[in-house]
ZAKOLKE-507326 format. One record per residue (C-alpha): residue in one letter; x, y, z. Coordinates in nm, 3 decimals, padded with zeros to 5 digits. Layout:
<recs>
+------+---------+---------+---------+
| type |       x |       y |       z |
+------+---------+---------+---------+
|    A |       X |       Y |       Z |
...
+------+---------+---------+---------+
</recs>
This chain:
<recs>
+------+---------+---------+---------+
| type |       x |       y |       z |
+------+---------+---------+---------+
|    X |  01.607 |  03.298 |  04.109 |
|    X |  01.292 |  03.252 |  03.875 |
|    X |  01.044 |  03.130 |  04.019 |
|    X |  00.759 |  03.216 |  03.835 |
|    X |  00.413 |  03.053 |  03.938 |
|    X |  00.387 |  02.740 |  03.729 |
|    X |  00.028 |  02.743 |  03.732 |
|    X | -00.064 |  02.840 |  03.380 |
|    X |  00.239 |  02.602 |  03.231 |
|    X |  00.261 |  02.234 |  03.188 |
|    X |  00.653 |  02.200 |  03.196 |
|    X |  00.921 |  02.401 |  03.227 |
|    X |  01.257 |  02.433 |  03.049 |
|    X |  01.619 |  02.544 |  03.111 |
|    X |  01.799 |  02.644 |  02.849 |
|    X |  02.117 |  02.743 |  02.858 |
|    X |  02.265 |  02.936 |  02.578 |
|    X |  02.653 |  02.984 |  02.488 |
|    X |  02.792 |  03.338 |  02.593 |
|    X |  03.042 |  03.365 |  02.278 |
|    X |  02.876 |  03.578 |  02.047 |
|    X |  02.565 |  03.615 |  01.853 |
|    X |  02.536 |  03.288 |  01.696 |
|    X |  02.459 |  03.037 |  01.966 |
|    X |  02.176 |  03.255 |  02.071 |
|    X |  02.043 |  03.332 |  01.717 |
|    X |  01.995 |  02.990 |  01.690 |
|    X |  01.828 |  02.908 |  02.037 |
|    X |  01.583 |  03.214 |  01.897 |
|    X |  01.489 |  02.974 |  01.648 |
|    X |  01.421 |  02.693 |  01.856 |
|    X |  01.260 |  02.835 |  02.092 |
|    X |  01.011 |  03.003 |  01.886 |
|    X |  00.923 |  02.656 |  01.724 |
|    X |  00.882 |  02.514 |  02.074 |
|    X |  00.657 |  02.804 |  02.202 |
|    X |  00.434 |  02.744 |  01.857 |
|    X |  00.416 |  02.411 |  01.895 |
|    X |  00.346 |  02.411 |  02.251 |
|    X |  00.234 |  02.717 |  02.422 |
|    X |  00.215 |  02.613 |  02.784 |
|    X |  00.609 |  02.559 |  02.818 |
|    X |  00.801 |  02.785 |  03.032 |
|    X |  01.170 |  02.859 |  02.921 |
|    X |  01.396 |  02.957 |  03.118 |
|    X |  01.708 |  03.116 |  02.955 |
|    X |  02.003 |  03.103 |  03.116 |
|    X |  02.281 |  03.351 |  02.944 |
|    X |  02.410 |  03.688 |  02.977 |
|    X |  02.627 |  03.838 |  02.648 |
|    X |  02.303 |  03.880 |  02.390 |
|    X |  02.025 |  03.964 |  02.651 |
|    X |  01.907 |  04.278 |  02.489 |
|    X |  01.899 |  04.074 |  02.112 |
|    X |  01.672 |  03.743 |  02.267 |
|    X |  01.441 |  03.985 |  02.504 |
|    X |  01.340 |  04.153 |  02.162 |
|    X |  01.331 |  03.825 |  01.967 |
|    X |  01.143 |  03.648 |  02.206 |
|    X |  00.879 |  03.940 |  02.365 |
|    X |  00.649 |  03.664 |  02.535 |
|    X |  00.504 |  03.615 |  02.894 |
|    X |  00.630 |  03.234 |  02.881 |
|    X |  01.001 |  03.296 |  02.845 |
|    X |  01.224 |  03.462 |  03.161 |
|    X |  01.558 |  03.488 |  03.142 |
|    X |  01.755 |  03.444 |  03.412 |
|    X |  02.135 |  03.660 |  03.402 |
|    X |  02.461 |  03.367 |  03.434 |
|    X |  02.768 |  03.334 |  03.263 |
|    X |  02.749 |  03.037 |  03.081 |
|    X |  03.086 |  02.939 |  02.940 |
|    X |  03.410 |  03.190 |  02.810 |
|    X |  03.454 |  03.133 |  02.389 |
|    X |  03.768 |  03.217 |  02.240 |
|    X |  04.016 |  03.490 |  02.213 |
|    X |  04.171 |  03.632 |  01.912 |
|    X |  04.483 |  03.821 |  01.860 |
|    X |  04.494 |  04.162 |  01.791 |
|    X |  04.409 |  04.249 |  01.382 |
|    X |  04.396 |  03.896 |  01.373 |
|    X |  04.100 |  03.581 |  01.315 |
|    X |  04.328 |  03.314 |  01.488 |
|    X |  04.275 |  03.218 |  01.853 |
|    X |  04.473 |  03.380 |  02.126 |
|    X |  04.600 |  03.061 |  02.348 |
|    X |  04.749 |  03.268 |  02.656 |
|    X |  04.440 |  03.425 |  02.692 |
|    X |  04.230 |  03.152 |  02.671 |
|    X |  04.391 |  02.948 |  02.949 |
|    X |  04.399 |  03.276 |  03.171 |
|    X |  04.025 |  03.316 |  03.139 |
|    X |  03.929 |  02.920 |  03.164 |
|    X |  04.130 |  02.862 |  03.486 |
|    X |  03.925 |  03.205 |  03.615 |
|    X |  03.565 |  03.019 |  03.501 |
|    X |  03.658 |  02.674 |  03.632 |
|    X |  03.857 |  02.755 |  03.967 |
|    X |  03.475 |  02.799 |  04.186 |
|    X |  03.337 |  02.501 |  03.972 |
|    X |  03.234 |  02.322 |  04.274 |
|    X |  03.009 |  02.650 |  04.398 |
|    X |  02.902 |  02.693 |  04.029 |
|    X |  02.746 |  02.353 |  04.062 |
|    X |  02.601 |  02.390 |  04.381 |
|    X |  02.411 |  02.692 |  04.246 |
|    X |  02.300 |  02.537 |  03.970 |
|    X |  02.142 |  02.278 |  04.087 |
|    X |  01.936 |  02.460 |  04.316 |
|    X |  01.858 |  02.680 |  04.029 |
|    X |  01.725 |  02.347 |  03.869 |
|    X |  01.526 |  02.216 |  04.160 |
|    X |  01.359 |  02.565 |  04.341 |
|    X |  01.218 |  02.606 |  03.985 |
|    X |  01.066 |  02.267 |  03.909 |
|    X |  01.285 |  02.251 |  03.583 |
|    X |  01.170 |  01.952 |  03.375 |
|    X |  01.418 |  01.989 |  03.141 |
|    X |  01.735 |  02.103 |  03.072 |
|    X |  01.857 |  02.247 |  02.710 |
|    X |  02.218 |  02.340 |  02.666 |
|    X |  02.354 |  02.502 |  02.338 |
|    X |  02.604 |  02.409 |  02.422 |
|    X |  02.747 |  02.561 |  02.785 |
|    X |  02.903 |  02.275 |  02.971 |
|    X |  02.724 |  02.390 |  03.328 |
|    X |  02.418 |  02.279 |  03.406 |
|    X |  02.508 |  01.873 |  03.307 |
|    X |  02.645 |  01.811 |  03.612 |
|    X |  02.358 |  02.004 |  03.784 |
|    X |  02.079 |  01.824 |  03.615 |
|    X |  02.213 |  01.490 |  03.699 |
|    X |  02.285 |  01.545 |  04.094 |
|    X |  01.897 |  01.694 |  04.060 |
|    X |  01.802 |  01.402 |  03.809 |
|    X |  01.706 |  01.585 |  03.545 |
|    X |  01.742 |  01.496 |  03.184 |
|    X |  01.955 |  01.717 |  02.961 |
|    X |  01.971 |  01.778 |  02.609 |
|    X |  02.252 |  01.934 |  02.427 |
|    X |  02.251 |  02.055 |  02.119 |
|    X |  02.525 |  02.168 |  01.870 |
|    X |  02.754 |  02.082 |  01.586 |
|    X |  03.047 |  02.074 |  01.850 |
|    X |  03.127 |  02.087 |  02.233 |
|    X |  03.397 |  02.322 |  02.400 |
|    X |  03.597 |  02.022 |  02.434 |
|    X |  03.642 |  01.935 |  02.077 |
|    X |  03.653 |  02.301 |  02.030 |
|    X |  03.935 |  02.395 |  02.256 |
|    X |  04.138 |  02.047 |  02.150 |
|    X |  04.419 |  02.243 |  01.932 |
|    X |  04.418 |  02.508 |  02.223 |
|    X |  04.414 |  02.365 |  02.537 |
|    X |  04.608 |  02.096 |  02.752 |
|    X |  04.445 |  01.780 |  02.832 |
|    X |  04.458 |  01.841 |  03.214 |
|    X |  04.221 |  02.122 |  03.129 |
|    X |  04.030 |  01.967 |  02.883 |
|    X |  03.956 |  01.677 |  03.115 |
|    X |  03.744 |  01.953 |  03.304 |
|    X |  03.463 |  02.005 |  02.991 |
|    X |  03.498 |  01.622 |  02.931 |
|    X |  03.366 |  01.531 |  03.302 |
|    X |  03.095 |  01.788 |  03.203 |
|    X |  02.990 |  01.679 |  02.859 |
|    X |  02.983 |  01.273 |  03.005 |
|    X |  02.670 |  01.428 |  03.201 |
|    X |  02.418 |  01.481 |  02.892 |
|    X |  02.141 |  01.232 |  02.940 |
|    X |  02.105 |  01.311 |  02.506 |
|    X |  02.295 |  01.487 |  02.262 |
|    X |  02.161 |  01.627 |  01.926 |
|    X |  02.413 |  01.690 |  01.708 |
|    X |  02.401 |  01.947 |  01.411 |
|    X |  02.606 |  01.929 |  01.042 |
|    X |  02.951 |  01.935 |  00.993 |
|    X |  03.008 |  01.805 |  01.380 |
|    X |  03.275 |  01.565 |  01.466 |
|    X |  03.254 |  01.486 |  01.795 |
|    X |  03.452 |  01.195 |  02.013 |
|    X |  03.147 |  00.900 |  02.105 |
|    X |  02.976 |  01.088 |  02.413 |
|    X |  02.808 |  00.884 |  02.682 |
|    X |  02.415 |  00.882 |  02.672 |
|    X |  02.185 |  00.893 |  02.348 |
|    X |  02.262 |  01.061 |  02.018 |
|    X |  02.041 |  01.176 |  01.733 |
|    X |  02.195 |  01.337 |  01.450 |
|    X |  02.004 |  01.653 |  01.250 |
|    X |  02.184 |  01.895 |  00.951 |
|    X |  02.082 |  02.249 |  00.968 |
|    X |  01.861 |  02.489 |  01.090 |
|    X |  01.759 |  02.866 |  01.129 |
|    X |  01.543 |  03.104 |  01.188 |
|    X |  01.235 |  03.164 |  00.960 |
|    X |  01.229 |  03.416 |  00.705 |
|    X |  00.932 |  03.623 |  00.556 |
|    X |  00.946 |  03.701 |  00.164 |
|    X |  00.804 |  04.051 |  00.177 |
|    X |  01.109 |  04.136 |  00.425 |
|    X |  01.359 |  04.013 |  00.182 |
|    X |  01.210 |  04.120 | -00.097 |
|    X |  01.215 |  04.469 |  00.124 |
|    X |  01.602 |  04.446 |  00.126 |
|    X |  01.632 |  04.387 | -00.228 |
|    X |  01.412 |  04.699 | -00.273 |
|    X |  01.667 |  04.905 | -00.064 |
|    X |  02.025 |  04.749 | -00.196 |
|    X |  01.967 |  04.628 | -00.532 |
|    X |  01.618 |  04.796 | -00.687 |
|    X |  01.741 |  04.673 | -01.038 |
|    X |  01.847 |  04.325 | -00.952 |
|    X |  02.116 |  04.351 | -01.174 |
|    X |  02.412 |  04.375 | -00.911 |
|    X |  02.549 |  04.080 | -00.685 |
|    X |  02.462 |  04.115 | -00.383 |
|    X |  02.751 |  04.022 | -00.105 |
|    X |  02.687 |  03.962 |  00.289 |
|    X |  02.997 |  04.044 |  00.435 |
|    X |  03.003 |  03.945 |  00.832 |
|    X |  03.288 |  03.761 |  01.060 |
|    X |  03.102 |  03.802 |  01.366 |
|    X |  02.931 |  04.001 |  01.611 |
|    X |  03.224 |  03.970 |  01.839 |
|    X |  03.480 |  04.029 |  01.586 |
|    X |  03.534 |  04.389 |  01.606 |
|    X |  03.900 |  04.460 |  01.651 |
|    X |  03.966 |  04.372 |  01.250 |
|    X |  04.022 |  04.708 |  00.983 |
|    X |  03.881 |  04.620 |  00.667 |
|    X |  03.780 |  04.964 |  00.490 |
|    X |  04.079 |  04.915 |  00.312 |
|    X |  04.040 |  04.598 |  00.180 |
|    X |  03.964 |  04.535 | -00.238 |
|    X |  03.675 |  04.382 | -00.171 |
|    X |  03.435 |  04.670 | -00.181 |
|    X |  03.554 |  04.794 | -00.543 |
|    X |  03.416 |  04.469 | -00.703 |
|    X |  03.244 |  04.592 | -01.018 |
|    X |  02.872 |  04.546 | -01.012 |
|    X |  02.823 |  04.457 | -00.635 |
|    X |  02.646 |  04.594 | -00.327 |
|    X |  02.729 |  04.474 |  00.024 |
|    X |  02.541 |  04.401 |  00.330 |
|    X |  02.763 |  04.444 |  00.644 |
|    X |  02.700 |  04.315 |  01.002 |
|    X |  02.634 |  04.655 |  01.219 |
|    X |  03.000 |  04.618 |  01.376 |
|    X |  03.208 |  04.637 |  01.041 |
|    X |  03.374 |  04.943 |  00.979 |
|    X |  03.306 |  05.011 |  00.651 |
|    X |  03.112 |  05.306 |  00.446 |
|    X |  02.980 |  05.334 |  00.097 |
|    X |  02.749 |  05.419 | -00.200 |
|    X |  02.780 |  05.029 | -00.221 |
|    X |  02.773 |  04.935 |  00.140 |
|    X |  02.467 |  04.877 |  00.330 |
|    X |  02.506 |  04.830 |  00.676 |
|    X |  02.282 |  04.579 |  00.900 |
|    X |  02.095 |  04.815 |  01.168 |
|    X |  02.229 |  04.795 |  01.523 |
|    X |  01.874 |  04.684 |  01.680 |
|    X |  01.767 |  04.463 |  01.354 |
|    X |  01.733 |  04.118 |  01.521 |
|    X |  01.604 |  03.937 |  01.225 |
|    X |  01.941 |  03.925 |  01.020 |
|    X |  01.820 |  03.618 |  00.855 |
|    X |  01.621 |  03.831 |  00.621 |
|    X |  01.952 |  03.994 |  00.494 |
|    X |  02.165 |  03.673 |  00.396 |
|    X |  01.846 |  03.534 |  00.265 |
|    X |  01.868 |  03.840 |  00.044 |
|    X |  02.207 |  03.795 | -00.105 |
|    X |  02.357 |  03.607 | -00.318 |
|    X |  02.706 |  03.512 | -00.162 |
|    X |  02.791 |  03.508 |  00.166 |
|    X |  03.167 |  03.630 |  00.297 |
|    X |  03.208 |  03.454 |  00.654 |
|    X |  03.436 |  03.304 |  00.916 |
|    X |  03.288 |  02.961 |  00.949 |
|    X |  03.053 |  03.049 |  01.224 |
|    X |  02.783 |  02.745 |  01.195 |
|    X |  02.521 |  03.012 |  01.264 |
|    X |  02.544 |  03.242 |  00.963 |
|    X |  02.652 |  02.901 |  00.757 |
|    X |  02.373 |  02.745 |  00.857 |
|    X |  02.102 |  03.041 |  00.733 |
|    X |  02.306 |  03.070 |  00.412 |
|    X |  02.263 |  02.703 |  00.356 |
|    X |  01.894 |  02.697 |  00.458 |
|    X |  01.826 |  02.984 |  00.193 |
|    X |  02.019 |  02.885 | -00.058 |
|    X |  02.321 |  03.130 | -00.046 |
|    X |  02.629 |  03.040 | -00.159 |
|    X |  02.921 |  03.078 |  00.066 |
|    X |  03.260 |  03.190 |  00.091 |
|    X |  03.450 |  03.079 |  00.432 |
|    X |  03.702 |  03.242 |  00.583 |
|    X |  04.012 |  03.024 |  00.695 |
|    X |  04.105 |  03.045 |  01.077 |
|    X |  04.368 |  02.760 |  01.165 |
|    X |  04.348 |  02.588 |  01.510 |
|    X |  03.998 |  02.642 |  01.533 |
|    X |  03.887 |  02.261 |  01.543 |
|    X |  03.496 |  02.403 |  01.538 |
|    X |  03.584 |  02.561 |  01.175 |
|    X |  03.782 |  02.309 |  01.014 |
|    X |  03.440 |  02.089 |  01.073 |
|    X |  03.231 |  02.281 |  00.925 |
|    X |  03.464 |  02.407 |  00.628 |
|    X |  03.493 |  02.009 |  00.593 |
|    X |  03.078 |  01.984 |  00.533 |
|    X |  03.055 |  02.274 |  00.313 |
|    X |  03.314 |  02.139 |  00.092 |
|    X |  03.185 |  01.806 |  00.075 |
|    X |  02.835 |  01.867 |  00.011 |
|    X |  02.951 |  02.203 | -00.246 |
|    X |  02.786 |  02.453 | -00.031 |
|    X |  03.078 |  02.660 | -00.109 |
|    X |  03.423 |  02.740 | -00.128 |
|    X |  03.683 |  02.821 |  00.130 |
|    X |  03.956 |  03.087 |  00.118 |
|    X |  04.299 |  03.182 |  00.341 |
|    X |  04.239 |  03.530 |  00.510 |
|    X |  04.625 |  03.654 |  00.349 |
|    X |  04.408 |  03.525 |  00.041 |
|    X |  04.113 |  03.737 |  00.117 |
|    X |  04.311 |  04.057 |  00.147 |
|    X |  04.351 |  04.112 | -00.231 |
|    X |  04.054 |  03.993 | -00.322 |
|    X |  03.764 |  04.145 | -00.543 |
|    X |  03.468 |  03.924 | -00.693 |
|    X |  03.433 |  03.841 | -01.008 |
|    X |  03.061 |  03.801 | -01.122 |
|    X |  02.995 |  03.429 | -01.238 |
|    X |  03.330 |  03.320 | -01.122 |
|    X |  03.119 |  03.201 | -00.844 |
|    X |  02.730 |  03.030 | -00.928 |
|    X |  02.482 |  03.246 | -00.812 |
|    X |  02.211 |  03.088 | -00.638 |
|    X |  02.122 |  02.742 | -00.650 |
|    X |  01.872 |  02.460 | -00.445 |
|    X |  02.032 |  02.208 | -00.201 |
|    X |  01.963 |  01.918 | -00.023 |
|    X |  01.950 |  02.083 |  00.281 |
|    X |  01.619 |  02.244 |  00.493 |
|    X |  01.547 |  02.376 |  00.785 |
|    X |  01.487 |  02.090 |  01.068 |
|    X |  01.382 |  02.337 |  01.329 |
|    X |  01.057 |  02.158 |  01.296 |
|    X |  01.192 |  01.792 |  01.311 |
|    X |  01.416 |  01.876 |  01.587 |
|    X |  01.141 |  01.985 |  01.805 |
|    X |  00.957 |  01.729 |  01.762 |
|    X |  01.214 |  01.552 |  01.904 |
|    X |  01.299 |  01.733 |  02.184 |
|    X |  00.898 |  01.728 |  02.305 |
|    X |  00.926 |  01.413 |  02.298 |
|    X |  01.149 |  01.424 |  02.611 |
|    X |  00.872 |  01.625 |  02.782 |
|    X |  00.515 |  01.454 |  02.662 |
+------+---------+---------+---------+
</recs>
């Protein structure tokens, strides 16, 4: 329990964050931020447990708590592998869902010991139900749901299960490249956003990786919670004229590799930096490469619903290309094969989605 004397705040906030890897909460940084700036007497709760260490360092400040709860399972990948592991999956749902009814109880008197005025869900199916029995409105906001996410994976009897919990959202804000079945309750539809960058920090980068500016610059990075893959041998890192900046978990040393630090939380600063980015089709790290103005290069992963999506948008809107991970494993880069960078339509709505969601509270 919270609890924390509501004295000094006007309203307070729940806002649960997706326990599958990095990107869910990188994004819920931003967010969060922008609601703290625009209004300072919020309280946020945060309910999570993978990233804890990353958002108490990206969010040091005396109106955010964050309260310890696994929030929802993610997906499993084979061994050496990017493609889901199905067996697994269904072993560790049916272990999540089987004390639902105790989950919910909990919840819920989470929800109404500590006034909650709000709930925010990116996008963990438990607290909807919660909220409602406590009436309390809830927001979620994503380009997908676990639902649509686990559809290739998972039998319906299953699925059924997230859909009772997804009918619950009293809104739903949904994010580019999203194609999600027509949910019950209001929707508002937004494209892309991320965390701000400062110049001097990227232009710090540049300093460090490519002091001449003549080389391509290549962000490399399929996940904070994809860890299992070898790629030191991979042809990648002998294309002429390039440096790479690698996620802290990949494997891989250099005279041309430049590796993220393990307690850097601002990684935005280092895809703003480059001038392609190598990724699965994590929304997250598409999204900040959009916003900035990176090119991309996605990663293929069949049966995840979640990418295809988003590998859809890019496509469509020439954000980037997309490439089979057999593909990938002869590949080098060719400079100018691929434009460097270029202006989109797309900016960061971290701002207009804000506004939005105060709306619900003021």
């Amino acid at each position: 329990m919270v609890n924390r004397n509501r004295r000094n705040f006007k309203k307070t906030i729940a806002y649960y964050i997706s326990d599958y890897g990095y990107g869910h909460a990188a994004r819920s940084v931003a967010m969060i931020r922008e609601l703290l700036e625009k209004e300072p007497s919020l309280h946020i709760i945060i309910c999570h447990s993978f990233a804890i260490p990353f958002l108490k360092n990206s969010l040091p400040f005396k109106q955010v708590s964050i309260r310890e709860v696994l929030t929802d399972i993610g997906y499993f990948l084979k061994k050496q592998s990017l493609e889901p592991d199905k067996a697994k999956l269904k072993e560790s749902f049916d272990i999540f869902f089987k004390d639902w009814k105790s989950k919910m109880e909990k919840e819920e008197d989470f929800l109404i010991s500590n006034k909650v005025d709000i709930v925010i869900s990116d996008i963990s199916p438990l607290p909807f139900e919660a909220a409602t029995k406590a009436g309390i409105p809830s927001i979620g906001i994503s380009n997908f749901t676990w639902y649509s996410a686990y559809e290739l994976l998972l039998d319906k009897e299953r699925l059924e299960r997230l859909k009772q919990a997804y009918e619950r959202m009293t809104s739903f804000f949904l994010l580019a490249g999203n194609n999600e079945r027509n949910w019950l309750g209001d929707k508002r539809d937004f494209s892309f956003f991320s965390r701000k960058i400062e110049d001097e920090k990227v232009e710090e980068i540049l300093d460090r990786v490519n002091p001449s500016r003549k080389k391509t610059v290549i962000f490399f990075g399929l996940g904070m919670k994809i860890n299992h893959i070898n790629v030191s041998s991979l042809p990648i890192w002998d294309s002429k004229d390039c440096v790479f900046i690698v996620s802290s978990n990949v494997r891989m040393e250099g005279d041309n590799v430049f590796s993220i630090p393990a307690d850097e939380t601002e990684s935005q600063h280092y895809i703003a930096a480059s001038d392609l980015v190598i990724t699965k089709a994590g929304w997250g790290t598409v999204s900040e490469a959009v916003v900035y103005d990176v090119p991309l290069l996605l990663l293929n992963r069949d049966g995840m619903k979640e990418d295809q999506n988003t590998i859809a948008f890019v496509l469509k809107h020439a954000l980037g290309e997309v490439m089979e991970w057999e593909e990938f494993l002869d590949f080098r880069y060719e400079r100018g094969k691929r434009e460097r960078k270029t202006s989109n339509e797309f900016r960061n709505q971290v701002d207009v989605i804000v506004d939005e969601l105060l709306l619900f509270l003021f």
